[in-house]
KOLMARZA-984198 format. One record per residue (C-alpha): residue number from 0; x, y, z. Coordinates in nm, 4 decimals. Layout:
BEGIN
R num       xx       yy       zz
R NUM        X        Y        Z
...
// end
This chain:
BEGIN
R num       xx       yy       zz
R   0  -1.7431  -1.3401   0.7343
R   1  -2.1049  -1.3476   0.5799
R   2  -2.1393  -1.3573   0.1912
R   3  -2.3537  -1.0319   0.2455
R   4  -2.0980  -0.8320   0.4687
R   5  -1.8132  -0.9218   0.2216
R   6  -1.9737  -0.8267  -0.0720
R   7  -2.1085  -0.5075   0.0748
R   8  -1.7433  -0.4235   0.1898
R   9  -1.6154  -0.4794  -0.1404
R  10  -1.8805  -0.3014  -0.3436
R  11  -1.7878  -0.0245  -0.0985
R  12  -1.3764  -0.0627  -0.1660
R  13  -1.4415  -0.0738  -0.5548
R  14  -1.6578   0.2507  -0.5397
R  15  -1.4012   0.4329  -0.2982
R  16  -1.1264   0.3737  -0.5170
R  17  -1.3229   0.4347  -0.8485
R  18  -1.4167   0.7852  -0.7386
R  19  -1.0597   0.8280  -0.5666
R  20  -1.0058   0.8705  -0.9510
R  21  -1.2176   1.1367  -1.0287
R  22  -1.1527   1.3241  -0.6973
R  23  -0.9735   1.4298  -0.3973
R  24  -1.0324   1.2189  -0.0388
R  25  -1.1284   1.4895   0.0804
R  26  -1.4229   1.5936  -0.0835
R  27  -1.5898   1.2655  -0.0925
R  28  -1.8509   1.2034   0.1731
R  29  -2.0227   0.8770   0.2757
R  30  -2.2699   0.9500   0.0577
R  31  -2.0989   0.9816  -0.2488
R  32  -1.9007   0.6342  -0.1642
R  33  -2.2782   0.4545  -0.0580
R  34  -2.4330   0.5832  -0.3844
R  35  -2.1569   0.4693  -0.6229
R  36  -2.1386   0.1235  -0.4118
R  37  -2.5414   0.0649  -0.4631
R  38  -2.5788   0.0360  -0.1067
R  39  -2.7132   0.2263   0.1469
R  40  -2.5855   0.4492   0.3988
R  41  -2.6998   0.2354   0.6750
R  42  -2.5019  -0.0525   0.5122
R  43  -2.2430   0.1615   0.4452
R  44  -2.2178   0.2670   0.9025
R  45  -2.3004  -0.1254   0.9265
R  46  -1.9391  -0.1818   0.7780
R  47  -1.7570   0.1339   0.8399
R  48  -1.7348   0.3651   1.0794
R  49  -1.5815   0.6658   0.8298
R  50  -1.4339   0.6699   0.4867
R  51  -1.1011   0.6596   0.6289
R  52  -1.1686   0.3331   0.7814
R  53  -1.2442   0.1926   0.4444
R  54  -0.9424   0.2912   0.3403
R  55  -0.7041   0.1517   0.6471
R  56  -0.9116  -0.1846   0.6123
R  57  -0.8397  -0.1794   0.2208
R  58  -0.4902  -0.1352   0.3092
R  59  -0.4962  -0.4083   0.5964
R  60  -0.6103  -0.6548   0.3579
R  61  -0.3706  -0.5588   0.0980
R  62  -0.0781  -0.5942   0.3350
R  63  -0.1845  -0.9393   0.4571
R  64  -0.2149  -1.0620   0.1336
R  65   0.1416  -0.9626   0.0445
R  66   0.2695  -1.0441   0.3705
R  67   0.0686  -1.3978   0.2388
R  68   0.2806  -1.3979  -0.0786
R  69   0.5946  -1.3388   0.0836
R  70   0.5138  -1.6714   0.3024
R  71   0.3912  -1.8912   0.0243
R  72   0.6824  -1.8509  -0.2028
R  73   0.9174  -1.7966   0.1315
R  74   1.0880  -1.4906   0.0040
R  75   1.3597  -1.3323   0.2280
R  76   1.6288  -1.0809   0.0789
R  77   1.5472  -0.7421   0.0292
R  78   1.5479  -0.7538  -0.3823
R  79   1.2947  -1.0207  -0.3775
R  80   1.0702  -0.8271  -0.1301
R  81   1.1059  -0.5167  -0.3241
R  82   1.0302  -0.7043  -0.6408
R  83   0.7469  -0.8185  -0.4943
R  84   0.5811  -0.5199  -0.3534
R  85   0.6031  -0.3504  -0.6929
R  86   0.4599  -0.5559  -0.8967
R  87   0.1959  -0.5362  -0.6680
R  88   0.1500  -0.1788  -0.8212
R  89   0.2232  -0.2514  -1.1587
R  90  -0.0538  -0.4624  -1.1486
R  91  -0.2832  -0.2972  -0.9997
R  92  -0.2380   0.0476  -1.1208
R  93  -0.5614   0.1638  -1.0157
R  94  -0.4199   0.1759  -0.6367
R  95  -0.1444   0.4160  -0.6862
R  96  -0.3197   0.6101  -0.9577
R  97  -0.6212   0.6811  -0.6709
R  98  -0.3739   0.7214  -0.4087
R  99  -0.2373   1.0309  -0.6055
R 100  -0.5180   1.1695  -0.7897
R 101  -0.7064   1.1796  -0.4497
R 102  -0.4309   1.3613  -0.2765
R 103  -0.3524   1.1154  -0.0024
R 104  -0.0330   1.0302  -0.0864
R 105   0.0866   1.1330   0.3058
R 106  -0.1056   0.8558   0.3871
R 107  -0.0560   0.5745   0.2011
R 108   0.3400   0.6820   0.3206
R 109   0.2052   0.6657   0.7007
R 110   0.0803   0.3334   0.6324
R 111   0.3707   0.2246   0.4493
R 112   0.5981   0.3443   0.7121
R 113   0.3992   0.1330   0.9886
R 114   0.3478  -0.1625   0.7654
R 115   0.7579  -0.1746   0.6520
R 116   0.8479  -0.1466   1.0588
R 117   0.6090  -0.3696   1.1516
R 118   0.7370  -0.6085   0.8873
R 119   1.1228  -0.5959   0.9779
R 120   0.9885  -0.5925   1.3190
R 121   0.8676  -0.9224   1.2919
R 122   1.0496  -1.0885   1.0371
R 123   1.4472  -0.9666   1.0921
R 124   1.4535  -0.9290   1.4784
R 125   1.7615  -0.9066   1.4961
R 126   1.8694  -0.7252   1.1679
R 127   1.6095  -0.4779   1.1643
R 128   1.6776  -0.1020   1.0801
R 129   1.5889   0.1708   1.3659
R 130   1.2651   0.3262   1.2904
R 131   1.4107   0.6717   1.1412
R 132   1.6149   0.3903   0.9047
R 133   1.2858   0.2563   0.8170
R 134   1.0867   0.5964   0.7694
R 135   1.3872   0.7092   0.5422
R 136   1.4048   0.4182   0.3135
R 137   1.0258   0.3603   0.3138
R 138   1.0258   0.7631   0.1541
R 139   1.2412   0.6332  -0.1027
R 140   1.1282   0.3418  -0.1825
R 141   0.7344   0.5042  -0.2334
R 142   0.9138   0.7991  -0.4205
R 143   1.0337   0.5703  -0.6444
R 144   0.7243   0.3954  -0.6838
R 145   0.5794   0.7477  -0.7888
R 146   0.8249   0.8210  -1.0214
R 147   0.8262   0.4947  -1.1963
R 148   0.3777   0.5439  -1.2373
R 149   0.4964   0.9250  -1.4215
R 150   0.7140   0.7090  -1.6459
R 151   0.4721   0.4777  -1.7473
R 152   0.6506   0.1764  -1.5375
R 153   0.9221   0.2151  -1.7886
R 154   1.1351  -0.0205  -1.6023
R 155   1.0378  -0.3667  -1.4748
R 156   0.9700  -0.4374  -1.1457
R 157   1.2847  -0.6325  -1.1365
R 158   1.4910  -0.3808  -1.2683
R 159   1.3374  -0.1173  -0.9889
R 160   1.4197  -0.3498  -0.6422
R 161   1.7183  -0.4342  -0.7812
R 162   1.8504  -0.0982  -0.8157
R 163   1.6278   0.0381  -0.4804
R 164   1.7664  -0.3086  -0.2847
R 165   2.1463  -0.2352  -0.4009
R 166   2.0950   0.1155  -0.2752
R 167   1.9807   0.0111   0.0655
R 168   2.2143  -0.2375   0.1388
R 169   2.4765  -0.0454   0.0795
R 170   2.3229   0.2872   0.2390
R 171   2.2627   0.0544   0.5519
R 172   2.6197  -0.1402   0.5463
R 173   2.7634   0.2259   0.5580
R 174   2.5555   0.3544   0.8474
R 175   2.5710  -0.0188   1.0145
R 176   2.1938  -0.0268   1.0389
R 177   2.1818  -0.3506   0.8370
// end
């Protein structure tokens, strides 16, 4: 990718999510994002063809860098996955805190959804949970997530997958998903 493109695309990204912040999805336009970015709105279509898609390739990115992660330090049980993915948000705080003050907490659970099947789909074959299995515990799992940023991460990440993981496996061992 060109020096240019990327740092266009991430001047975009860092203004999205700044005035996520301020203000609902909804009622930003291109504009808005292109002003707050510096750039222009024909840099802005050169990258993107809507603000949504500035938000699913945010998200993309994201996902492969965690899926990344999960590689590099060759993670596999549930706790450890779980442990991961939420420090992801305790450390980046910004993300969750524009997800909800923008109102598009639906979806960043869509995306979840499709990212967790796609992920069990791919790495547990053979152990993987149906899809309704997935879309159920992916609800709890971001619930959680938002109720841990209202109590000012109160817990550790650690302490969160633990207890989400235990709950899981023994949800799924119960139902013979898992």
């Amino acid at each position: 990718m060109d020096k240019r493109v990327a740092k266009t695309q991430a001047k975009a990204e860092k203004a999205l999510f700044q005035l996520m912040q301020q203000q609902n999805f909804s009622e930003l336009s291109i504009t808005d994002i292109a002003n707050q970015a510096g750039i222009s709105r024909m840099a802005f279509y050169r990258n993107y063809q809507s603000k949504e898609d500035i938000l699913n390739k945010f998200i993309q990115k994201e996902y492969t860098r965690f899926i990344a992660e999960i590689t590099a330090h060759q993670l596999h049980g549930l706790n450890q996955l779980l442990e991961v993915y939420l420090n992801y948000f305790k450390i980046h705080p910004e993300v969750l805190s524009a997800i909800v003050n923008a109102s598009i907490e639906g979806f960043a659970l869509t995306k979840q959804n499709d990212y967790l099947l796609d992920f069990f789909k791919t790495r547990f074959k053979q152990q993987a949970p149906s899809p309704l299995a997935i879309a159920y515990y992916s609800g709890a799992i971001f619930a959680s997530l938002l109720y841990w940023r209202q109590t000012n991460y109160q817990h550790s990440a650690a302490e969160m997958a633990a207890y989400l993981a235990e709950k899981i496996k023994n949800d799924l061992q119960q139902t013979k998903e898992f």
